[in-house]
TIMAR-255920 format. One line per 2 residues: for each residue x negated, z, y of N, C-alpha, C, O. Coordinates in pm, whole numbers. Layout:
REM TIMAR-255920
X,Z,Y,X,Z,Y,X,Z,Y,X,Z,Y; ...
This chain:
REM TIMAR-255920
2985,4045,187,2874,4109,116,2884,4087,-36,2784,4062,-103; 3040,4099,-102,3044,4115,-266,3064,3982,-274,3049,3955,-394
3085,3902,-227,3141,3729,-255,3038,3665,-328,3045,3599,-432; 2936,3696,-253,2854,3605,-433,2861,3608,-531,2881,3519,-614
2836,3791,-546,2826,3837,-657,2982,3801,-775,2995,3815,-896; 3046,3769,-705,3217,3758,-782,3145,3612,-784,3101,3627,-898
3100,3486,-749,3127,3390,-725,3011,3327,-890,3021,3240,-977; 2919,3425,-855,2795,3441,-971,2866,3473,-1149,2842,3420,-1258
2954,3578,-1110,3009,3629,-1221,3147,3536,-1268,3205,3540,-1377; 3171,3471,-1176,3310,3347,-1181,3169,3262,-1273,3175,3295,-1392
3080,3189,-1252,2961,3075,-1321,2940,3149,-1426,2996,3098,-1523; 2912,3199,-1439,2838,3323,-1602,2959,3307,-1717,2923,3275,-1831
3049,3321,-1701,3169,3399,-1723,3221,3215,-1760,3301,3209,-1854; 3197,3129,-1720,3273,2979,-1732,3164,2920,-1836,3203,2822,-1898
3040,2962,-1862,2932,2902,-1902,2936,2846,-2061,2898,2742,-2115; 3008,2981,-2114,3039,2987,-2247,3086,3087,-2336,3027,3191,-2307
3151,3102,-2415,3176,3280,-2453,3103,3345,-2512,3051,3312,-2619; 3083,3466,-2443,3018,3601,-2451,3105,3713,-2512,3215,3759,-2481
3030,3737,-2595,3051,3911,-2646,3041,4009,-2537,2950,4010,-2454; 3178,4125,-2542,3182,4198,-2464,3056,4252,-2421,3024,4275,-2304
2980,4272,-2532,2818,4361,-2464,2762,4267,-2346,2734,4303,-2232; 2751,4149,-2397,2670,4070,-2310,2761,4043,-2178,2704,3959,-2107
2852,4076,-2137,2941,4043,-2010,2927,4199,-1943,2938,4217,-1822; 2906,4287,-2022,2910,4407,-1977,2753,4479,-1920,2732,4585,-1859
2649,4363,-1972,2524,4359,-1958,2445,4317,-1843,2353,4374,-1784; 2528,4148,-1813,2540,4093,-1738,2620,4165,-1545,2577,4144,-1432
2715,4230,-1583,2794,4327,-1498,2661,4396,-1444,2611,4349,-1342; 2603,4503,-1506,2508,4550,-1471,2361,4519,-1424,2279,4599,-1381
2351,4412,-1440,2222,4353,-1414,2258,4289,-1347,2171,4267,-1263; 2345,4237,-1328,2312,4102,-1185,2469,4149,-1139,2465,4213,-1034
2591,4134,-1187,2709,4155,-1051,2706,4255,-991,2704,4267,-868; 2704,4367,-1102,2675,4553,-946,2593,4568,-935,2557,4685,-949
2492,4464,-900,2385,4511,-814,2396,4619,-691,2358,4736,-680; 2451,4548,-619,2512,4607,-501,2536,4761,-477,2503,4827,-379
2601,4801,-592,2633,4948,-630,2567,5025,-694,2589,5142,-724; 2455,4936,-724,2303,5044,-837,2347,5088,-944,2310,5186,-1009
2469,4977,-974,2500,5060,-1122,2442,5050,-1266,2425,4935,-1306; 2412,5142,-1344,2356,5201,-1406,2411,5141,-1577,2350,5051,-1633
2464,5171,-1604,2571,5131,-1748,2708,5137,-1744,2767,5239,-1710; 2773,5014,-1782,2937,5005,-1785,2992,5018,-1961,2927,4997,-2064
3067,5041,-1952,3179,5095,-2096,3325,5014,-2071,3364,4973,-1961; 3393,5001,-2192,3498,4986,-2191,3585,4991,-2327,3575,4944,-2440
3661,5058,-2268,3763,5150,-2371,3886,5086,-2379,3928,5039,-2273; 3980,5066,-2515,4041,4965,-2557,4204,5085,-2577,4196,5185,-2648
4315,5054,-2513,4459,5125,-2545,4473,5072,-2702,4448,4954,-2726; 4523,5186,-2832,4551,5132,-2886,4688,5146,-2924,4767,5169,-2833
4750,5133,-3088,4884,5116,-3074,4933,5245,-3095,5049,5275,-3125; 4836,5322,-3076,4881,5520,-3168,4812,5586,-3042,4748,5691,-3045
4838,5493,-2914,4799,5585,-2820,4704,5639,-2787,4723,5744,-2725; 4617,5612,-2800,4445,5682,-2791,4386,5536,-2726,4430,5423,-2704
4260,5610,-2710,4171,5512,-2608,4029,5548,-2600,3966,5639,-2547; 3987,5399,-2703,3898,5345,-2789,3769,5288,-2758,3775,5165,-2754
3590,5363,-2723,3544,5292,-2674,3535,5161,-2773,3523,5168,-2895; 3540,5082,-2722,3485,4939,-2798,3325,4859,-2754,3239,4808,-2826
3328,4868,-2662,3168,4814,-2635,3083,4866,-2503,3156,4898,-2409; 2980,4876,-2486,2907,4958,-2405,2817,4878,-2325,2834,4757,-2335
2733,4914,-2255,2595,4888,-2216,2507,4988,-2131,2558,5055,-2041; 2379,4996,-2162,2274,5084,-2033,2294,5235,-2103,2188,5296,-2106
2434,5326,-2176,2436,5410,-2118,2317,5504,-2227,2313,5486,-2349; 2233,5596,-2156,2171,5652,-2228,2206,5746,-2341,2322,5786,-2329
2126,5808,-2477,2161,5879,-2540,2245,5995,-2503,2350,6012,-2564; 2204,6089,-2395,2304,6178,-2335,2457,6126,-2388,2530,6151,-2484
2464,6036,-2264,2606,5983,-2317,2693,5974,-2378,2804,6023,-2362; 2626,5866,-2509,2669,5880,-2591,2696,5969,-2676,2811,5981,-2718
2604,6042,-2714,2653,6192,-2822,2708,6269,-2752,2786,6337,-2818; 2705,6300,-2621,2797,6448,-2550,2944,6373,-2523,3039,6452,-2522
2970,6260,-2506,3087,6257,-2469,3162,6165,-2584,3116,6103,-2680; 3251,6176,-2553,3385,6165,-2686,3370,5957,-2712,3335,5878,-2624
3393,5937,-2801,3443,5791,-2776,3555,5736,-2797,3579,5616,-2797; 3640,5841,-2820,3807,5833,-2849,3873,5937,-2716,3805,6010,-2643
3998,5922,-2713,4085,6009,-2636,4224,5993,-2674,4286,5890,-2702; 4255,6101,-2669,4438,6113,-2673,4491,6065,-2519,4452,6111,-2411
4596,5956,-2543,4638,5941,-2419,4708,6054,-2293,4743,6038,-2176; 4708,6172,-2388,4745,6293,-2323,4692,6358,-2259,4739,6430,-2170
4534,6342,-2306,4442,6430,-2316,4391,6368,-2078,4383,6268,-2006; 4381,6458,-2075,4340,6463,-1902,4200,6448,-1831,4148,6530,-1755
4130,6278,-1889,4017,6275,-1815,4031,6161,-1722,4147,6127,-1698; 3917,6084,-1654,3913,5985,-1542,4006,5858,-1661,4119,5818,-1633
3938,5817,-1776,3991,5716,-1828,4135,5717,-1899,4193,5608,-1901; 4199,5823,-1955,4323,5824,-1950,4397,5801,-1813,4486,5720,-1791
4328,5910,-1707,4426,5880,-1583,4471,5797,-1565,4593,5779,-1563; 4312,5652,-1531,4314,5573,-1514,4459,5425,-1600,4539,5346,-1550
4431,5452,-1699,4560,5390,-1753,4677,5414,-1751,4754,5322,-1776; 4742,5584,-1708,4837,5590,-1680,4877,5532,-1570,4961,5442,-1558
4801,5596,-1473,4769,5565,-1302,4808,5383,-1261,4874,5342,-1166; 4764,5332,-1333,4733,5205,-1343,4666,5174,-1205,4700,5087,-1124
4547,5278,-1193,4491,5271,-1032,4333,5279,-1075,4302,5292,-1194; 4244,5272,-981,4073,5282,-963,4074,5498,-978,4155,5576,-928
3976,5524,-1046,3960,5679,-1067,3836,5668,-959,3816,5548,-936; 3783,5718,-916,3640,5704,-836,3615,5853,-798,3680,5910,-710
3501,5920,-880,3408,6015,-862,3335,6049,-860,3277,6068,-966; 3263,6094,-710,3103,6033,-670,3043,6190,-640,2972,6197,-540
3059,6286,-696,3058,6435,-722,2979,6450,-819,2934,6564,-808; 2935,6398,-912,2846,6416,-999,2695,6482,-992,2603,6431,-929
2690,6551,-1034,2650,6605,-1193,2769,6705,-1231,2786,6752,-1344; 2865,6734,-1095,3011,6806,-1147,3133,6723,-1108,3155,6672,-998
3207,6718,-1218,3329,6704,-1255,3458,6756,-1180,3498,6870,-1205; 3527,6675,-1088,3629,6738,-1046,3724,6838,-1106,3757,6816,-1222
3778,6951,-1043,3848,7068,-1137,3943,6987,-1230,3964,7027,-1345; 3999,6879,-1183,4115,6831,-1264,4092,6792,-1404,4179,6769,-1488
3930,6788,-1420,3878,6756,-1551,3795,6875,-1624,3673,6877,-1645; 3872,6953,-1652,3848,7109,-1652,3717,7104,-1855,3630,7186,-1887
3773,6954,-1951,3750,6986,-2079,3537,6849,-2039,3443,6807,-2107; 3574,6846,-1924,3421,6719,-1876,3354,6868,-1816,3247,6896,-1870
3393,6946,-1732,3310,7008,-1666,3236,7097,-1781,3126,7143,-1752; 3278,7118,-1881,3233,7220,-2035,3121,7171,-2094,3055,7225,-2183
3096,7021,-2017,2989,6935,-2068,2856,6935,-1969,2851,6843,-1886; 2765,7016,-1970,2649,6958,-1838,2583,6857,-1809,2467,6841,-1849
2640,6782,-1743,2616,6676,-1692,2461,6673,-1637,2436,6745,-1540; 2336,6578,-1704,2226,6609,-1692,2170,6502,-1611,2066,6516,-1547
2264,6356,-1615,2204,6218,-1602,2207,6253,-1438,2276,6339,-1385; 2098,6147,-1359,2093,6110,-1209,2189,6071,-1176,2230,6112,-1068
2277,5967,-1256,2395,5900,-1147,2475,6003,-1121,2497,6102,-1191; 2531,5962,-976,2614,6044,-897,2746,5981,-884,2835,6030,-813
2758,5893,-938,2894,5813,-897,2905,5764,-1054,2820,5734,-1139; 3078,5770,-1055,3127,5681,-1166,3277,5669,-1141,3348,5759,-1097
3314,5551,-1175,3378,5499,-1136,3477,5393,-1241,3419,5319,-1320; 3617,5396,-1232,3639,5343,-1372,3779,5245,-1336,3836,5294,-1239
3834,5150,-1376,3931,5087,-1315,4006,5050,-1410,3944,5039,-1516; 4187,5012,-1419,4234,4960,-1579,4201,4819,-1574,4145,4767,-1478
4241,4751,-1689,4251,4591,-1732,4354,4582,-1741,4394,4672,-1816; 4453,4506,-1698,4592,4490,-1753,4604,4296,-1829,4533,4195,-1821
4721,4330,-1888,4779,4244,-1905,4896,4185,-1923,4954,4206,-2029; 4933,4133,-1862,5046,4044,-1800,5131,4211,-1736,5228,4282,-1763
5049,4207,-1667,5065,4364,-1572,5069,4544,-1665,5072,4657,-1617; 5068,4521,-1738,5075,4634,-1888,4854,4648,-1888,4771,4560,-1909
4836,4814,-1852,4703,4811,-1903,4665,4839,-2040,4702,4934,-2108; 4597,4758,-2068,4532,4820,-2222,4393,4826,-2247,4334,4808,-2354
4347,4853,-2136,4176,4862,-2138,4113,4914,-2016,4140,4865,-1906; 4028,5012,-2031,3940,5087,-1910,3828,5017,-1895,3774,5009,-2006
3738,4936,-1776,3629,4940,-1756,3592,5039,-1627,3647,5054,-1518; 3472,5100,-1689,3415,5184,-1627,3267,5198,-1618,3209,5201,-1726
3170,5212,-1475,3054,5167,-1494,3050,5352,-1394,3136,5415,-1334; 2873,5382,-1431,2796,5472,-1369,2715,5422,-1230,2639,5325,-1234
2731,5469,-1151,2612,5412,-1022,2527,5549,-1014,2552,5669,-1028; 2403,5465,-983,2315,5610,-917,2340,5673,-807,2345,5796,-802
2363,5583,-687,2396,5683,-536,2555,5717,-545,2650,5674,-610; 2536,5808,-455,2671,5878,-447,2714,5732,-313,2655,5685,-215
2879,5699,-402,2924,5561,-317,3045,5600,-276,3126,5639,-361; 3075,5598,-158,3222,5634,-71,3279,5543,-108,3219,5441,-142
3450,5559,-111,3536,5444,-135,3522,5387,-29,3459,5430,68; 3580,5281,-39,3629,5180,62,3686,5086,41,3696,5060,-79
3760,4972,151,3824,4917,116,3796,4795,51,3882,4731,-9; 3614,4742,69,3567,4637,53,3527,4684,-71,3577,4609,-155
3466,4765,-120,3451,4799,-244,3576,4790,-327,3571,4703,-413; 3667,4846,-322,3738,4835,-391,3824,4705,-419,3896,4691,-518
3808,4620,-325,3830,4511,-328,3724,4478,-465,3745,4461,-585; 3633,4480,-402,3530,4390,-519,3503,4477,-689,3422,4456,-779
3584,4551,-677,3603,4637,-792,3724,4550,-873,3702,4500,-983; 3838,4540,-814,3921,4456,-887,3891,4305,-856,3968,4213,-882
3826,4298,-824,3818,4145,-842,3769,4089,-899,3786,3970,-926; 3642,4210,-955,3536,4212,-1099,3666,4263,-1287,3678,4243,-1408
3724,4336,-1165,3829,4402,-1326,3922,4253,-1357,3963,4245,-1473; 3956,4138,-1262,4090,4078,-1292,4010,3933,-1337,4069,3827,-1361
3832,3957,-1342,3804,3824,-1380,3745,3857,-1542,3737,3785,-1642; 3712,3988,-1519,3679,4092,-1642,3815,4041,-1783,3794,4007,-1900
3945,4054,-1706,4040,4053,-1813,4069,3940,-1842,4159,3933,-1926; 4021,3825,-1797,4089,3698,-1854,3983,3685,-1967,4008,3612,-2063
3865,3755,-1959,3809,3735,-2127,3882,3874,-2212,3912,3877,-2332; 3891,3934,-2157,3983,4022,-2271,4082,3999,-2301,4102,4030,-2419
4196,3941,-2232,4290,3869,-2287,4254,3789,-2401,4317,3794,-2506; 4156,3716,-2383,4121,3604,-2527,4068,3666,-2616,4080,3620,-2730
3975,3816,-2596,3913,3862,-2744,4024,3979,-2797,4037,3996,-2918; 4102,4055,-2704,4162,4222,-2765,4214,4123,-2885,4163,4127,-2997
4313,4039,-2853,4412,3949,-2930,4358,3909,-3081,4443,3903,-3169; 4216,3882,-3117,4156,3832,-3138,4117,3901,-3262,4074,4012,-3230
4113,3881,-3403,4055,3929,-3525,3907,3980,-3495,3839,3907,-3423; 3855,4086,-3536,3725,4114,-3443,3635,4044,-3548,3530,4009,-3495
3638,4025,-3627,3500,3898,-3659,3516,3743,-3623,3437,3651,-3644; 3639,3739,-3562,3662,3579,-3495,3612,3589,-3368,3561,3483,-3334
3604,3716,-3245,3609,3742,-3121,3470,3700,-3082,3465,3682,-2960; 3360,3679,-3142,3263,3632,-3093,3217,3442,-3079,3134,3381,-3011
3337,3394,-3195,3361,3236,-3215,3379,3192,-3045,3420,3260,-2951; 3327,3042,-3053,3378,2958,-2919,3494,2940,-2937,3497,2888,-3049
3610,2949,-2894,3734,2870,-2882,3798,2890,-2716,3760,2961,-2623; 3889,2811,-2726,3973,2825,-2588,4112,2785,-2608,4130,2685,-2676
4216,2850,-2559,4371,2847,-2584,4352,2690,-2466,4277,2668,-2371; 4456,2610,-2530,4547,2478,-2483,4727,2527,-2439,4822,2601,-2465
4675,2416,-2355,4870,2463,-2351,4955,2415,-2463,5074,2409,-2435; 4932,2390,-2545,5011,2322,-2627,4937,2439,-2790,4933,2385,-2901
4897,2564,-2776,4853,2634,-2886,4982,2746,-2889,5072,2791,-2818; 4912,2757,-3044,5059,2836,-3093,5067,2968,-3131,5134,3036,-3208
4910,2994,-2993,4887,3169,-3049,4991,3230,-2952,5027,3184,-2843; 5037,3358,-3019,5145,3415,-2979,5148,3463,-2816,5229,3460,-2724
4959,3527,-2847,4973,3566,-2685,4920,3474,-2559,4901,3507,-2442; 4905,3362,-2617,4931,3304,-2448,5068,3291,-2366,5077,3306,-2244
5186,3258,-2466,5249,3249,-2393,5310,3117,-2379,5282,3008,-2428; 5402,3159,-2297,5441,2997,-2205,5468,3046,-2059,5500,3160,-2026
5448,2938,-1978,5427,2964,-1872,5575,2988,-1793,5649,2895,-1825; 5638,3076,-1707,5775,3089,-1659,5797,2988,-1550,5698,2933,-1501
5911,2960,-1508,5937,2826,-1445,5856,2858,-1290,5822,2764,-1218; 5836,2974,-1260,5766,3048,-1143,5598,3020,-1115,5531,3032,-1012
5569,2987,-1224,5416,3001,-1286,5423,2867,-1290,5327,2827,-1225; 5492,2765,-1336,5456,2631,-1310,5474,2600,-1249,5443,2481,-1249
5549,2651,-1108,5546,2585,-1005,5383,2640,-888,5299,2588,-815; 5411,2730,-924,5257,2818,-873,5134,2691,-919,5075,2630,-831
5108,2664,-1062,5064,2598,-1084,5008,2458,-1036,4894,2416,-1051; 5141,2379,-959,5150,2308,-939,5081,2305,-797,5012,2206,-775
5090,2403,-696,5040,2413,-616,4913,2410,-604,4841,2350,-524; 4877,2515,-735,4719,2526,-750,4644,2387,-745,4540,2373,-682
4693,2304,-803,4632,2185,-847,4623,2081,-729,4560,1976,-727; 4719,2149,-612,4738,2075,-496,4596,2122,-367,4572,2051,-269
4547,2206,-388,4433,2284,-351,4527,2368,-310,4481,2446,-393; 4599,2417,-271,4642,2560,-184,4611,2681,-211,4598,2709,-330
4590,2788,-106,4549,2918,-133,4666,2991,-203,4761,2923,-243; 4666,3099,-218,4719,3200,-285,4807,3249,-123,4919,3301,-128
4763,3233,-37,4823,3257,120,4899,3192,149,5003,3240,193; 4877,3009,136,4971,2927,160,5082,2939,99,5193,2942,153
5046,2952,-88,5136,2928,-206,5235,3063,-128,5312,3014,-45; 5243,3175,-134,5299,3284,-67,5409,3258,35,5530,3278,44
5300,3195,118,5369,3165,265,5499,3039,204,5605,3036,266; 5488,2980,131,5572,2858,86,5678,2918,6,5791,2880,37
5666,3032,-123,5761,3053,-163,5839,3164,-165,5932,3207,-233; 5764,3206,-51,5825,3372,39,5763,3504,-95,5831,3606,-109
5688,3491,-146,5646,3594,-223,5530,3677,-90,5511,3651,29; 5477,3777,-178,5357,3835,-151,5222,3757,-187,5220,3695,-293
5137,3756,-125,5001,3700,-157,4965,3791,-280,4936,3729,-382; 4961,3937,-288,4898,4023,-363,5021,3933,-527,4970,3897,-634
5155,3921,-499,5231,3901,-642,5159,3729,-668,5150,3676,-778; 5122,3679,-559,5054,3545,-642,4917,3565,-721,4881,3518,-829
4867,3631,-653,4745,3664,-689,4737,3701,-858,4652,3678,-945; 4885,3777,-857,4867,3823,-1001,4960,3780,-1085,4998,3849,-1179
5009,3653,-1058,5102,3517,-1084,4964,3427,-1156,4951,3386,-1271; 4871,3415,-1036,4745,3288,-1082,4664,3392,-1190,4632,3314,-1280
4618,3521,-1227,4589,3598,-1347,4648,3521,-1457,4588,3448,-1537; 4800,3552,-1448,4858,3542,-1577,4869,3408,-1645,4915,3390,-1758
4810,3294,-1541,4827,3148,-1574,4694,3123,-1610,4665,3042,-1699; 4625,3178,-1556,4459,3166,-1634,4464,3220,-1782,4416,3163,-1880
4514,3313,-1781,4524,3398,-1944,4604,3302,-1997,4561,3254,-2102; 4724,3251,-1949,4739,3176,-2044,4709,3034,-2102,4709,2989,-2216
4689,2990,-1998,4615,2864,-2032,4464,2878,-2097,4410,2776,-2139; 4400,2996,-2105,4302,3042,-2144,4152,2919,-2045,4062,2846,-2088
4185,2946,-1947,4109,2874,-1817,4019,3013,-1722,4055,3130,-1721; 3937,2974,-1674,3815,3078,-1583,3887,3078,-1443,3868,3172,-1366
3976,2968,-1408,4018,2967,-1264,4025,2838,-1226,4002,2734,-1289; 4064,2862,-1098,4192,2736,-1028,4095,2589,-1088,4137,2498,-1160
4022,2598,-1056,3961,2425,-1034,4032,2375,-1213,4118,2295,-1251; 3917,2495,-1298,3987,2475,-1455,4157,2441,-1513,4215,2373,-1598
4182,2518,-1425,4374,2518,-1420,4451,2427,-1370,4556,2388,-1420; 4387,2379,-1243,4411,2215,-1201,4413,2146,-1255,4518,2082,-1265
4263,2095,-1354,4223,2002,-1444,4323,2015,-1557,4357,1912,-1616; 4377,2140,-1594,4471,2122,-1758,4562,2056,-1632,4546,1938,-1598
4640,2129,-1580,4800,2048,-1509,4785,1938,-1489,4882,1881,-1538; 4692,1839,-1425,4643,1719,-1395,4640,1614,-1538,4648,1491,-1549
4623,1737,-1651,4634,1598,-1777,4771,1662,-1852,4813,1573,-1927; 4834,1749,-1859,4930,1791,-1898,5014,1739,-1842,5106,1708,-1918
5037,1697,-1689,5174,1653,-1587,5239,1566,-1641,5170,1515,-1730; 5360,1509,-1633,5376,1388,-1646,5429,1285,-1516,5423,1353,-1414
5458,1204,-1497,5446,1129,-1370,5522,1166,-1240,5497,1150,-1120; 5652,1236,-1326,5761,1291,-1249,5719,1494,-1199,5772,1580,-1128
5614,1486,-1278,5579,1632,-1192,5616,1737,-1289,5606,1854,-1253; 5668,1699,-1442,5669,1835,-1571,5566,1798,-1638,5490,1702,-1654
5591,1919,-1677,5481,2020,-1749,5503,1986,-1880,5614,2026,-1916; 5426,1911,-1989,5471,1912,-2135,5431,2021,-2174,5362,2097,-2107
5479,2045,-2312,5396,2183,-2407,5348,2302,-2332,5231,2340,-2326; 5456,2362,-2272,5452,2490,-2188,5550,2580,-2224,5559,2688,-2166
């Protein structure tokens, strides 16, 4: 059912770089369709501990003025949880606020959507960013949903990887990290990751690669994340193509 929509947002997302609004715009208008969602947000960890909206979309005035756009990481709502948690918050109870959010329920919740729903961003497994979108119908978890929830959050972060990093009047520039660049946070790739790599480029799944080097599918999965971020690539086919001109005849990796 969600596979297009990831497959749509994989093309969008490769096309050219976008400003968070416009990816967050895009989210709502054409990838959660599915979920009737309404306006997505996303809130940035910073280094003093609080948590920062940085860019928005859809959400109406309500919104914005009744609710906070900062938080203490202490402080006990869905989007702190969420970053501690390093898990999906999902609360489809709306126009009330679960008791656990005792300083949200003080707020009357006036808007139609019934569901909201909020997930972390990590990087290189560390979260430092909440996306979180509103739906109108009240939406039960599940497992396919939530599937397609992170699968929207882990294609979500390979552009945040390239902008958090990023001087915010440079973050809207075209560029793309090389393996051979000397920004701090790509990285280099671990001898684990180039061999992963190597596979990638061989076509293999994330199942096979697994099945071959006795890992978990779920730890490749988030093995091939961290090689996209760093190579600053959209995904496998892209990631193939760098290894394919990077290789050298004997099968290393230069400038890694």
């Amino acid at each position: 059912m969600f596979l297009p929509y990831v497959s749509e947002f994989v093309e969008f997302l490769s096309l050219k770089d976008h400003t968070l609004e416009e990816i967050l715009g895009h989210m709502v208008l054409r990838v959660l369709t599915p979920l009737d969602a309404t306006s997505a947000f996303l809130f940035e960890l910073t280094k003093e501990n609080r948590v920062e909206s940085i860019a928005r979309y859809g959400a109406s005035p309500f919104l914005r003025e009744k609710y906070p756009n900062s938080y203490d990481l202490r402080e006990r709502n869905p989007i702190t949880d969420c970053i501690k948690s390093r898990k999906v918050v999902w609360i489809n109870t709306l126009p009330n606020w679960p008791d656990e959010y005792p300083t949200l329920q003080e707020i009357r919740f006036i808007e139609p959507e019934r569901t909201f729903i909020c997930f972390p961003i990590e990087k290189c497994g560390t979260p430092i960013a909440v996306l979180g979108i509103f739906c109108s119908p009240v939406i039960e978890p599940d497992a396919e949903t939530d599937a397609f929830m992170r699968a929207i959050g882990n294609l979500f972060s390979l552009h945040v990887y390239r902008t958090l990093d990023t001087p915010h009047p440079e973050r809207n520039k075209s560029s793309k990290l090389t393996l051979s660049s000397s920004d701090s946070h790509a990285g280099e790739l671990t001898e684990r990751q180039k061999l992963i790599l190597r596979m990638l480029s061989e076509d293999r799944t994330n199942l096979g690669i697994s099945e071959l080097l006795g890992y978990s599918e779920s730890t490749i999965r988030q093995e091939t994340i961290k090689i996209f971020a760093k190579l600053g690539c959209h995904g496998r086919e892209e990631a193939a193509q760098i290894y394919l001109e990077r290789s050298t005849p004997d099968n290393k990796l230069t400038n890694l």
